[in-house]
C-alpha positions in Angstrom: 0.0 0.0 0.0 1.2 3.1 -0.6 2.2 5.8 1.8 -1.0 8.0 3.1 -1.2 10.9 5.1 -3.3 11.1 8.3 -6.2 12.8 6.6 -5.9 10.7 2.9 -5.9 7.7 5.0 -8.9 9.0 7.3 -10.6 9.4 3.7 -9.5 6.1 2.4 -10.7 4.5 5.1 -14.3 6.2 5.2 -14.5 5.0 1.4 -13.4 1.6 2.3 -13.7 0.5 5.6 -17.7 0.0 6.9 -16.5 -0.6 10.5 -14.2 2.9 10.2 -17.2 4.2 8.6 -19.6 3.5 11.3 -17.3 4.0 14.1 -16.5 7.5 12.7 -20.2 8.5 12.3 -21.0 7.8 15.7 -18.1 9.7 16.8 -19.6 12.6 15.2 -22.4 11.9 16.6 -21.1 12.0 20.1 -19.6 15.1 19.3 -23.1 17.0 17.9 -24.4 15.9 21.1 -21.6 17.1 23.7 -21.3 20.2 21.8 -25.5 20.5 22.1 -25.1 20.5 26.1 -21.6 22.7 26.0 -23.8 25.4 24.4 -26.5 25.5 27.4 -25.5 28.4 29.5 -26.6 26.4 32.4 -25.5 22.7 33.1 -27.4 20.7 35.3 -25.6 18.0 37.5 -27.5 15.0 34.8 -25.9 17.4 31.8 -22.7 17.5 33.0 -23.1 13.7 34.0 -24.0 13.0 30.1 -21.4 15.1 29.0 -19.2 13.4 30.8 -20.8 9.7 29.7 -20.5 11.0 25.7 -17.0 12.0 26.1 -15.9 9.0 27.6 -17.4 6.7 25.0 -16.2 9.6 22.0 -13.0 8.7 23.0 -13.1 4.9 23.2 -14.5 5.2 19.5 -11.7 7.6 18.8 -9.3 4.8 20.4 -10.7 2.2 18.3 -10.5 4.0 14.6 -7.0 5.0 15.6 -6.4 1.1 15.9 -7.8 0.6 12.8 -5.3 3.1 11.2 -2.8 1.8 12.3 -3.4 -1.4 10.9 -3.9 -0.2 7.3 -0.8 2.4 8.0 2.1 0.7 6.1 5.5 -0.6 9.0 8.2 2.3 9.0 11.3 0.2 8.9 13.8 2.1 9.0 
């Protein structure tokens, strides 16, 4: 495979991958919806619980399409 940047292989994979795909959507997902409580100028305790929740799993699904990346990412021998 030839050599891809971050963001050509972030592109590659959304073409290409249906479990990148999917994980990536929902990351944007999680991220409409944290940003949807950031913008309240009043949090509640249960808002700043979900916020809290969302971020958490944003980052697990951020965790798991970097693993995926680095699968497809060609070894640097050196």
């Amino acid at each position: 495979m030839e050599k891809f940047s971050q963001e050509e292989l972030k592109a590659y994979l959304m073409r290409s991958n249906e479990e990148f795909r999917t994980l990536a959507e929902k990351h944007a997902e999680y991220k409409r919806l944290i940003d949807q409580i950031e913008q309240k100028p009043h949090l509640t305790e249960q808002d700043e619980i979900e916020e809290h929740r969302l971020k958490k799993l944003k980052l697990h699904l951020k965790d798991q399409m970097q693993a995926i990346m680095s699968r497809h990412r060609p070894s640097q021998v050196a």
